[in-house]
N, C-alpha and C positions, 0 to 999 in steps of 0.2 A: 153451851153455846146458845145464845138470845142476840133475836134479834134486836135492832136498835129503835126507838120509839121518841120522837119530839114532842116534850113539853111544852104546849101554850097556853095563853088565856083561850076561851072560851069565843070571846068576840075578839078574837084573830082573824085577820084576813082570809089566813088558810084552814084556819077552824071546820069550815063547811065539806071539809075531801074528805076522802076515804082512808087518802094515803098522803105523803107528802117527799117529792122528789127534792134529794138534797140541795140541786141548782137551785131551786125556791128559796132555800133558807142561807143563803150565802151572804146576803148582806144586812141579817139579820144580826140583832145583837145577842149573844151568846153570853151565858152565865158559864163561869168557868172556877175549872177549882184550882187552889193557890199555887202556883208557880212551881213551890216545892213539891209538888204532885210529880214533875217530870214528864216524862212519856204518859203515865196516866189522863195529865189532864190535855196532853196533846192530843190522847184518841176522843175522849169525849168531847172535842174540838173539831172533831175529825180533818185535823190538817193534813193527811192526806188527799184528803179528797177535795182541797180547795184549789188545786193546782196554783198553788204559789199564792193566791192573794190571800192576806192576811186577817182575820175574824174579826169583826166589831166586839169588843165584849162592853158587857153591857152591868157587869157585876164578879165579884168574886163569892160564892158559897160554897163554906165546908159540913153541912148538916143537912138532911131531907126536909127540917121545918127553914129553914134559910131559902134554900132553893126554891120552896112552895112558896112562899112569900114574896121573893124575889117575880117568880114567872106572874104571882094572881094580879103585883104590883105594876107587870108591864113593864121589867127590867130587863127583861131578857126570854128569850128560848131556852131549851136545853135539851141535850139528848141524856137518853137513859136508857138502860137494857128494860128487856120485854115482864122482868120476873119485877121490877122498882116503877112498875105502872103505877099498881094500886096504891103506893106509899106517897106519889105525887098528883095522880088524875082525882085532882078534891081541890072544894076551893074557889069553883072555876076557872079551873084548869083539865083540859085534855090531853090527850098522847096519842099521836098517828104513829105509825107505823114510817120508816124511812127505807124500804124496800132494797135501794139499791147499796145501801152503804154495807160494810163488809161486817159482821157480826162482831158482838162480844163475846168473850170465850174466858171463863173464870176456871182458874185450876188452881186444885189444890197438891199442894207440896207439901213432903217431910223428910226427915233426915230414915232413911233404909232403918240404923240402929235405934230408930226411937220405937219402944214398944210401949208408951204410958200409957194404963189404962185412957185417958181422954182424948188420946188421938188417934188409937183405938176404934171407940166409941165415934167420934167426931166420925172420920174415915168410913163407918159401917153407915150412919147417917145418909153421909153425902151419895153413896151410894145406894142407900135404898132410894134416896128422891129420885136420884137420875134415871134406874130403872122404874119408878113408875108415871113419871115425866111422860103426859103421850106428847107423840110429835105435834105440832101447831102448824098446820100447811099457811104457805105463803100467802097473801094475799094475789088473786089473780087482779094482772093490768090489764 
């Protein structure tokens, strides 16, 4: 579970906050991933939480170097989980924290009968990260 974090440029209007409340970013243009995403690219959309109006999008990217180009070029915003900071805040580009929106939550899945060594191993992985994950407190408002 990560929290969620807005990709801008750097000389963004909202560049200069700590944090950045999602009503802020609502008529902003949003980079978004291709259609065929489904539900995926409706959370990183966060249409939830637009109460019905509809997102500017400002681009489509399917790659981390796409999306960093896109945001450095003033195409668009983006949100991203809290761990896909580092792979996008470069550039001049930054990433505020979006406090209120409802988190990302990545799980992983397998079939009960699968025993292959690499899922396994993957499986023992993903748990040693999470158990040594320390918590990240909130940002106080």
């Amino acid at each position: 579970t990560e929290r969620r974090f807005v990709a801008l440029p750097a000389g963004h209007a909202l560049a200069d906050r700590q944090w950045v409340d999602f009503g802020d970013l609502i008529g902003e243009p949003f980079l978004r991933l291709p259609a065929s995403s489904g539900v995926m690219a409706d959370f990183w959309l966060a249409l939830d939480q637009r109460g019905g109006q509809a997102p500017v999008i400002g681009g489509e990217v399917t790659t981390t170097e796409e999306t960093v180009e896109a945001v450095s070029s003033g195409a668009g915003v983006v949100l991203v989980a809290e761990g896909n900071v580092p792979l996008v805040a470069r550039n001049g580009i930054i990433a505020l924290p979006v406090p209120y929106l409802p988190p990302a939550v990545l799980v992983l899945a397998w079939r009960r009968a699968d025993r292959r060594p690499l899922v396994d191993t993957f499986r023992a992985c993903v748990q040693a990260a999470i158990a040594s994950t320390p918590t990240v407190p909130q940002p106080t408002l």
